[in-house]
C-alpha positions as CSV (number, residue, x, y, z in Angstrom):
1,X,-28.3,-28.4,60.0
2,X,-28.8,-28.8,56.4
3,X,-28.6,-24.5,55.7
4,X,-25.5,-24.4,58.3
5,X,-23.4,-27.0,56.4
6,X,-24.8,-25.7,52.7
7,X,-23.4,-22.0,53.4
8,X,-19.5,-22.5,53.3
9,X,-20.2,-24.8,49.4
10,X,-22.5,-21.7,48.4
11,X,-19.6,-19.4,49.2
12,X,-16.6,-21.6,47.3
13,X,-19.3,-22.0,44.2
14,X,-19.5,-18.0,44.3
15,X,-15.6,-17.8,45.0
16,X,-15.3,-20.5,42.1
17,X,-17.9,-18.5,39.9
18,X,-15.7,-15.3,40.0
19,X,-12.3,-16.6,39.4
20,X,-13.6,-18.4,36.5
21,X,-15.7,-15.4,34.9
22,X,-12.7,-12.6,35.7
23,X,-10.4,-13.9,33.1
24,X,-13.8,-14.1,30.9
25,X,-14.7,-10.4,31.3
26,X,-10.9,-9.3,30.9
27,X,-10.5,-11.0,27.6
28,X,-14.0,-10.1,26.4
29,X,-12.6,-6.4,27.5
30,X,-9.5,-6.8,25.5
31,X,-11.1,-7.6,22.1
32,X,-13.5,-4.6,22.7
33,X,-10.8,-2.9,22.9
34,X,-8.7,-4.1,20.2
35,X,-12.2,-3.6,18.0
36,X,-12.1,-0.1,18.6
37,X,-8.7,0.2,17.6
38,X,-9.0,-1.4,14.7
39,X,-12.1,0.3,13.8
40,X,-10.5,4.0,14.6
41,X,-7.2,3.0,12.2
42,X,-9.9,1.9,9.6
43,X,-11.3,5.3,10.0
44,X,-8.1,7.0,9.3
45,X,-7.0,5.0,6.8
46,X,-10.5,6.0,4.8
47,X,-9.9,9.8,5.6
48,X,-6.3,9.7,4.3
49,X,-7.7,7.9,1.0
50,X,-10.4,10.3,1.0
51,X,-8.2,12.9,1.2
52,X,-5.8,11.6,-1.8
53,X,-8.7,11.1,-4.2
54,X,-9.1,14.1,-6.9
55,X,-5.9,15.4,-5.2
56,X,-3.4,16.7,-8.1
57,X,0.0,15.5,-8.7
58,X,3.2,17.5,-9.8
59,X,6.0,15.5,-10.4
60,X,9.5,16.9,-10.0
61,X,12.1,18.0,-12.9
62,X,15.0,18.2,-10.7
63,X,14.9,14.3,-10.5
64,X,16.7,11.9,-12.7
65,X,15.8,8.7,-14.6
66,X,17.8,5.6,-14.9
67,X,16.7,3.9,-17.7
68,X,18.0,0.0,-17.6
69,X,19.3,-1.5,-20.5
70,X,16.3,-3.6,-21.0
71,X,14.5,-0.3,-20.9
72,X,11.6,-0.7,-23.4
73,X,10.9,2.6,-24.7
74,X,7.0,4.7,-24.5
75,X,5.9,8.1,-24.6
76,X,5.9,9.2,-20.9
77,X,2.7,11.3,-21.7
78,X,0.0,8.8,-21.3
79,X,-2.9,10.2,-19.6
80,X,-2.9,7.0,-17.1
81,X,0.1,6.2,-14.4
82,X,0.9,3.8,-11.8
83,X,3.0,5.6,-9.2
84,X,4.6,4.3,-6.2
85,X,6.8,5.1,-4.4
86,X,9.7,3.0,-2.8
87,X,12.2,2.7,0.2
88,X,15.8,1.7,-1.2
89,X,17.0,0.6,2.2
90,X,14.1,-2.4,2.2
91,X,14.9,-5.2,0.6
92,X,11.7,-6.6,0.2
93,X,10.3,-3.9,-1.2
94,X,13.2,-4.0,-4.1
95,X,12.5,-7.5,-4.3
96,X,8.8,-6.5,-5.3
97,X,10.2,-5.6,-8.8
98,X,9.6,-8.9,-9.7
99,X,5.9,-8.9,-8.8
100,X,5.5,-5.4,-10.4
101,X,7.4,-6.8,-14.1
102,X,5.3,-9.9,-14.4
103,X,2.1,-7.3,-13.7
104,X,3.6,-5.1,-16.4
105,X,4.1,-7.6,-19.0
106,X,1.1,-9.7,-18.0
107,X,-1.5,-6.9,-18.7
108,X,-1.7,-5.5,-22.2
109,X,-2.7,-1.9,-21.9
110,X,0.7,-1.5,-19.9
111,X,1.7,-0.2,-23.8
112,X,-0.5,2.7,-22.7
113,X,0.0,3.7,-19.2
114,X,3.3,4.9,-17.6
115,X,4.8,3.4,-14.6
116,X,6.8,5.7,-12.2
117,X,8.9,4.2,-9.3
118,X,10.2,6.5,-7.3
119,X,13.2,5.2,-5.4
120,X,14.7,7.3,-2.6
121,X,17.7,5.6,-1.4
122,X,21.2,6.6,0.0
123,X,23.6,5.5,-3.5
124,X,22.0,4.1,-6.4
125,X,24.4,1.6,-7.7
126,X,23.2,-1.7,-6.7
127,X,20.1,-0.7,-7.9
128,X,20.9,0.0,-11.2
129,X,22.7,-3.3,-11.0
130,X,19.7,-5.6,-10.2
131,X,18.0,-3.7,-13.4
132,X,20.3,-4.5,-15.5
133,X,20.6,-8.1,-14.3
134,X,16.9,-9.0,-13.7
135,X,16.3,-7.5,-17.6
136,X,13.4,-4.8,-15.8
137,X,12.1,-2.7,-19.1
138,X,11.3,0.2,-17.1
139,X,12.4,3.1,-15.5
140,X,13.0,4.2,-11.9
141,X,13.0,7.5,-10.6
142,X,15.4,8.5,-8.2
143,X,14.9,10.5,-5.0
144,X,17.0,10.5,-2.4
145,X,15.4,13.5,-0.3
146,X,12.0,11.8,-1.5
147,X,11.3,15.2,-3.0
148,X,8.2,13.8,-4.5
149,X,6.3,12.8,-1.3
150,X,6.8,16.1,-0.3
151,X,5.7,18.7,-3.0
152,X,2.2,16.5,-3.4
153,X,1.9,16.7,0.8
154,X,1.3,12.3,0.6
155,X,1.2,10.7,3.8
156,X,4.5,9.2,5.0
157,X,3.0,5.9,5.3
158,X,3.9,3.4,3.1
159,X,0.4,1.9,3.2
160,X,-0.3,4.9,0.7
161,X,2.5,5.2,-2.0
162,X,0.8,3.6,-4.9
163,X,-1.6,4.9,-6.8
164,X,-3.1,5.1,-9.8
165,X,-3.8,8.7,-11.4
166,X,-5.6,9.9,-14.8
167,X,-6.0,12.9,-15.7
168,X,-3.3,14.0,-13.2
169,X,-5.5,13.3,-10.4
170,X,-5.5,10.2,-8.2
171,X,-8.2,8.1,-8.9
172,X,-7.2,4.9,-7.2
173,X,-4.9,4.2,-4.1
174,X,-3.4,1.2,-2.8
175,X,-1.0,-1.8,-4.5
176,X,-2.0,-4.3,-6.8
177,X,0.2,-6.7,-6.3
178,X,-0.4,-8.4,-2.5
179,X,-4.6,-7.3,-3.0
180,X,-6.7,-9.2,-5.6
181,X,-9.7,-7.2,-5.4
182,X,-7.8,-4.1,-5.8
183,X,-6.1,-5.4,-8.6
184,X,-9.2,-6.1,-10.3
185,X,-10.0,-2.5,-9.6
186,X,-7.2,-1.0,-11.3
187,X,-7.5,-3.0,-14.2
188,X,-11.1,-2.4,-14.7
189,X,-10.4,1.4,-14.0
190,X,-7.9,0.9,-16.5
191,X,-9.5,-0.6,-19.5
192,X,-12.1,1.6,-18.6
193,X,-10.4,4.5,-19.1
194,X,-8.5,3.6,-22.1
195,X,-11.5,2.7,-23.8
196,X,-13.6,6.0,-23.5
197,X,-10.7,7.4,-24.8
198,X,-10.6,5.2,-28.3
């Protein structure tokens, strides 16, 4: 009588057992998932990087400067440059200036190295404005067809549109202003490379 009324408890504990470890298996499935994912875009990101290290880059005559009236003026023919490139039409990205002036001004061999923002945007004016106004002492490029991305073949990915080169090569890639341990990278690289050269 005992094994009679034990089978039908037996049965919910088993019914009980699966409907609690389903939603178990189907989020343990998920992050798997999500792991691989993230593992595969970690993947590409290291080939594009790979890819962009050593790679030469030409820079375009056809584009022009606007030098704010701030503008404090250097050589543009130091052997170490901070590129990146920028989308007009994203506000917070222009409001990065900010971040990128105090960098400028904060580290001192920004004497030697030339910074080049390239700026494609639909009209230029406001721009030029918020130079003036904010007091920026450098330069932006500008290019509206973003002619630059294109004749060095750089991804279209934001993710990869600073960098720094020497030598006209690219040597580093990836911002310093949002990443601390790249920013200690580029000013290691940096002092590195100006020093050999003393």
């Amino acid at each position: 009588m005992r094994f009679f009324q034990s089978t039908p408890i037996r049965k919910n504990m088993l019914h009980h057992y699966q409907k609690t470890t389903s939603p178990i298996i189907f989020l343990f499935a998920i992050i798997i998932a999500l792991t691989s994912i993230a593992c595969k875009k970690q993947n590409t990101i290291n080939e594009t990087i790979h890819r962009m290290i050593d790679s030469q880059i030409k820079n375009v005559d056809s584009l022009s400067i606007y030098y704010p009236k701030h503008y404090v003026y250097k050589p543009l023919d130091f052997d170490v440059k901070i590129y990146s490139i920028i989308n007009g039409a994203c506000n917070d990205c222009i409001m990065e200036f900010d971040e990128w002036s105090k960098f400028i001004s904060q580290n001192e061999f920004s004497d030697e190295v030339n910074y080049y923002f390239h700026i494609h945007a639909a009209e230029y004016k406001e721009l030029e404005n918020l130079f003036d106004t904010k007091g920026y002492t450098f330069f932006f490029v500008k290019d509206p067809k973003m002619k630059f991305i294109k004749i060095n073949n750089l991804p279209k990915d934001k993710m990869f549109h600073t960098f720094l080169v020497s030598d006209n090569k690219i040597i580093l890639v990836g911002s310093p202003l949002k990443n601390g341990p790249i920013k200690d990278l580029y000013i290691k690289t940096i002092n590195r490379i100006l020093n050999a050269s003393m």
